[in-house]
N, C-alpha and C positions, 0 to 999 in steps of 0.2 A: 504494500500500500504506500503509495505515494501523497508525499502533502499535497503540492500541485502537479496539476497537468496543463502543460502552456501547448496550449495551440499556436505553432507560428516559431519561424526560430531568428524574426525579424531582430528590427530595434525594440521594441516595447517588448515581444517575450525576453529577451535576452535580457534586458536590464532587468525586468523583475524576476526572470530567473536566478539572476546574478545576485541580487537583493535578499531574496529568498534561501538561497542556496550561503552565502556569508553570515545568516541568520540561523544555518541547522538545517532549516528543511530540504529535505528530500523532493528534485524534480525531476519529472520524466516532460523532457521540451521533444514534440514532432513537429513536422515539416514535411507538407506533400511535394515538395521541391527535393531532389538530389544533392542540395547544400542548406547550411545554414548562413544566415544573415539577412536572406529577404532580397529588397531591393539593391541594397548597397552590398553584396555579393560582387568579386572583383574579381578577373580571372589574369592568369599572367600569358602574354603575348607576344611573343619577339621580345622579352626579359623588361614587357613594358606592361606596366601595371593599367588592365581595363575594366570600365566602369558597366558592367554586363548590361543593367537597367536602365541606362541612363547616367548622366552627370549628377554627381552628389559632393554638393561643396557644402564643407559645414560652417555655419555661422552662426551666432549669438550675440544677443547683449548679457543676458546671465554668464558671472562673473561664474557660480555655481557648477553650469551644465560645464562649461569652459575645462573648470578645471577635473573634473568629474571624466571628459573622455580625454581628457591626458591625463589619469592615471592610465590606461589601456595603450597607447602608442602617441610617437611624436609626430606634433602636427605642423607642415613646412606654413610657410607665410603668404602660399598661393591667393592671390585675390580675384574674383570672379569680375575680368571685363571684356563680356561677350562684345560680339559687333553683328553687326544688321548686314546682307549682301539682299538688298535691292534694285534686281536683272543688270545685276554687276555692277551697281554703285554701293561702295562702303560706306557706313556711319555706326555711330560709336554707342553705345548705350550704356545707362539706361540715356534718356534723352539729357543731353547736357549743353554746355554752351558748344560742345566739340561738334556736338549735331547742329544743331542748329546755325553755327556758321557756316558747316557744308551744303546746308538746304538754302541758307541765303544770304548769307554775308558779313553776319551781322556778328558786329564782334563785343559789342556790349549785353549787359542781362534787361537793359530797359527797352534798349533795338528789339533783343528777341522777343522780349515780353508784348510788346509794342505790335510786332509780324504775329505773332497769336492773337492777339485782343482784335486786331482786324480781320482775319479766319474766322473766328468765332462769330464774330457780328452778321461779317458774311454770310454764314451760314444760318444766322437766324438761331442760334444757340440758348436757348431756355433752360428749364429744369431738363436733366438730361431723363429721358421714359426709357432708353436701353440703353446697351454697350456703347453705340454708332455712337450720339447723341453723349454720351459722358466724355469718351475720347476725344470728342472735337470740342469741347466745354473746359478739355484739359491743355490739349496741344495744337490745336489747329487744326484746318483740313491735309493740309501737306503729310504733315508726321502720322496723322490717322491713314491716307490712302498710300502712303508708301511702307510703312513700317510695322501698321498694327493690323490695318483690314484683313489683308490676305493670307495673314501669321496666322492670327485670332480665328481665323473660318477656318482654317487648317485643324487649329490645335480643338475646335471643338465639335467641330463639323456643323456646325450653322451659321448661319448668316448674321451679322453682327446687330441686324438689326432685331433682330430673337433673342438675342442674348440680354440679362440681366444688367444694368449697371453698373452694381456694386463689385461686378468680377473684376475691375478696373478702377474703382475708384480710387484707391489707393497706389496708381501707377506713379513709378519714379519721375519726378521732373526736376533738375536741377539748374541753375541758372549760374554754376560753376563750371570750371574745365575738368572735372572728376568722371572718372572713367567705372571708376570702383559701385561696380551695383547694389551690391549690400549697402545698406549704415549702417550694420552690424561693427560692435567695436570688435570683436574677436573673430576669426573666420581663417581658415585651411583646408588644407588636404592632410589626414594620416599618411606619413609617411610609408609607403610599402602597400600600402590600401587598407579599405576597411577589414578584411576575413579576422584580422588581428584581434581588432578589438572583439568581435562576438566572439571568438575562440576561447578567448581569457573569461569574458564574462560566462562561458558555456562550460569552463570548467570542471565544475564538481558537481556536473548537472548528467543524469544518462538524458541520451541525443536518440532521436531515431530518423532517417531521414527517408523519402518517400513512402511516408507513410499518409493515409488519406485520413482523415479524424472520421468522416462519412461514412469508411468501407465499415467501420465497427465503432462507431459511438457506442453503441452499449456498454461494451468491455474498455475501453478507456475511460471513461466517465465513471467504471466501477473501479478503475486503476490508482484514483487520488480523493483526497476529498474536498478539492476545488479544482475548480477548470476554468483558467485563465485563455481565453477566446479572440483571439487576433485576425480572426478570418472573417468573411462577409457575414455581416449579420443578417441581413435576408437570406443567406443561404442554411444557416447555422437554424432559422425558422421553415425550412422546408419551404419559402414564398411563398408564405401562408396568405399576405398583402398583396404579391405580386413582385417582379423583381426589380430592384431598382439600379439605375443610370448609373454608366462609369463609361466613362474614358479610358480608351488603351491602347497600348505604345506597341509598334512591330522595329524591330534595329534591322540592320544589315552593318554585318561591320567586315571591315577590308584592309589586308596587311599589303602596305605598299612598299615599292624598294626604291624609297626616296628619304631621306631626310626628315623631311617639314614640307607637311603639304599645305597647310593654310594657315600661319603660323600662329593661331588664336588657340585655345582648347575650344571653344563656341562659337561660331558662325550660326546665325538666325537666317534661314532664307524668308524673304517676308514677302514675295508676290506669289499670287496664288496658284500659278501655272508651275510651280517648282512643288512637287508631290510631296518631298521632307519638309521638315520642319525646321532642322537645322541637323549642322554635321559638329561631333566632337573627335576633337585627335586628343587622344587623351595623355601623350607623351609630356604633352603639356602642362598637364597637373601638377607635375613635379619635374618640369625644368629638364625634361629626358636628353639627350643627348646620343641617343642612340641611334645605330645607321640607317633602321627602317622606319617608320613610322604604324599607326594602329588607327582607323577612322570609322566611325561609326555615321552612317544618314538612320536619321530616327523620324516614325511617321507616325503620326495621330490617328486613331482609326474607333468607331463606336464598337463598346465592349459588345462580345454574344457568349456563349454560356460555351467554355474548355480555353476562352481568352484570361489574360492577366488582368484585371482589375488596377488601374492606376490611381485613377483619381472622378469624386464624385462630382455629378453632375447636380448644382444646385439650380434647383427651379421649387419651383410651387408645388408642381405633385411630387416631386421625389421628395423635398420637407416633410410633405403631412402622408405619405406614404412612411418615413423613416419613425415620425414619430410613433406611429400604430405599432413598428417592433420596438424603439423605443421603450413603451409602456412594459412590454413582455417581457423584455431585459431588465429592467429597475423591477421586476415581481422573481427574480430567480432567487433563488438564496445561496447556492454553490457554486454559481459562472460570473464569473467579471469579465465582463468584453472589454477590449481596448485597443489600440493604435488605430490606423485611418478606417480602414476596413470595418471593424468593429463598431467604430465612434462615427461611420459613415462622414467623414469630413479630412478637407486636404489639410495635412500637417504637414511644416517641417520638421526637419528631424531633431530639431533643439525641442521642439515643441513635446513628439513622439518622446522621449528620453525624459523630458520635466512630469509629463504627464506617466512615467509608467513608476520613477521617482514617486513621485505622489501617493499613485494606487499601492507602490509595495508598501509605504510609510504606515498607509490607514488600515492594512491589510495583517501587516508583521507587528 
């Protein structure tokens, strides 16, 4: 008999694993995946470290979480400054004064402010009612039809004018020459990648990995006497409601025999005729130097059921659909759901880690 049973051998089982497990109890962590770590799972490639899921750059302003995953490995001083290729024009982001002297010349923050507040006007700009309408409330028509329109229909698969507001409202705008996306004051890459850290944290945990929780919930559920739940929570309820919205990522990644192919870790392609989303060389992350290079074109695609689940899709019926399981998770008495999946909601990973912190605190 085991104390828990963590479903998921991501960031949030791991850390409360890890919690759990430095406290005495005994955990048995699965994973229907043939590794642990989840997302941030890194494989090694031409002796260059890649990011399997996608780019995961860690940042924080918690002084806390900071210091917390550098117990587990060191973290270099990489700083996240993707760039935008729009059908082969560069610009720099998130949008700064570096953009916006490329779009128009203007080398002051009053100039640029100035080329926006007449975009907007233009445009007839009120309370923004969607996405369309917020972006150009923010930045103008220019930076909305060159940098976000065609990005943003990609990354969600609808049309901007469908889309929600608030998924934007908070876009970087800066009226500096800062390149640095984050204002996160702390932010890296683990040196050598993530496997490190879940390894350390998975320690003194037994591990099982492609293991389905599905094929035999019975007999794992009679395995612990709690069961810490990091998988879909509609799925975890048989889509009792029905199943709800996510977004999912397909890669293609490609070992080239050059150097340095684009010399960014992030390239955005942002018009809508370019089918990726953007390419990562991940050599980059940590300043590689190595003779080949590793690149990844990563594409946005609507989740269907044996897909990877990325990220939820917020609208109106997925809310008041989430909440109906919602309810049926706060009545369990032995399952604690948690990280994105479970919590139905896009975190970062500073986030994921504070919140599974938290849950082992009130749990242990």
């Amino acid at each position: 008999m085991y104390d828990y049973l963590i479903v998921g051998a991501g960031l949030f089982g791991s850390v409360f694993a890890y919690e759990a497990s430095q406290n005495g109890k005994r955990c048995l962590v699965i994973d229907k995946r043939d590794h642990i770590g989840g997302n941030v799972f890194c494989e090694n490639i031409e002796d260059i470290v890649v990011h399997k899921y996608g780019a995961h750059i860690f940042h924080t302003n918690e002084k806390e979480i900071w210091e917390y995953v550098n117990h587990f490995a060191e973290f270099n001083r990489y700083t996240n400054s993707p760039i935008a290729n729009y059908m082969g024009e560069i610009y720099n982001l998130p949008f700064n004064m570096n953009t916006f002297y490329k779009l128009w010349g203007t080398q002051t923050p009053d100039a640029a402010k100035e080329m926006i507040e007449k975009q907007r006007a233009g445009a007839g700009a009120g309370e923004p009612k969607n996405l369309e309408e917020q972006a150009i409330s923010l930045v103008g028509t220019d930076i909305y039809e060159k940098l976000i329109k065609g990005y943003t229909e990609k990354q969600w698969g609808r049309k901007c004018i469908e889309l929600p507001a608030f998924i934007i409202r908070r876009l970087p705008v800066r009226f500096t020459y800062d390149n640095n996306y984050f204002n996160d004051r702390y932010q890296g890459i683990p040196i050598g990648g993530y496997n490190q850290i879940i390894e350390k944290m998975l320690g003194k945990c037994d591990v099982k990995l492609s293991a389905d929780y599905f094929a035999d919930e019975y007999g794992y559920k009679n395995a612990a006497k709690t069961v810490i739940f990091t998988g879909m929570v509609d799925a975890y309820y048989d889509y009792r409601f029905g199943a709800l919205d996510y977004r999912s990522l397909s890669f293609e990644t490609e070992v080239l025999d050059i150097p340095n192919y684009q010399g960014n870790a992030v390239v955005n392609y942002t018009a809508s005729d370019v089918p990726y989303t953007r390419i990562i060389e991940h050599k980059h992350f940590e300043f590689g130097t190595q003779e080949k290079t590793v690149i990844t074109r990563e594409y946005s695609k609507e989740w269907k059921q044996g897909d990877e689940p990325y990220y939820p899709v917020n609208d109106d019926r997925n809310a008041e659909t989430y909440e109906k399981y919602l309810e049926l998770a706060s009545k369990e008495e032995n399952v604690i759901f948690g990280g994105r999946l479970g919590t139905y909601r896009y975190l970062d990973m500073w986030q994921v880690i504070s919140e599974a912190l938290a849950c082992a605190k009130a749990e242990l």
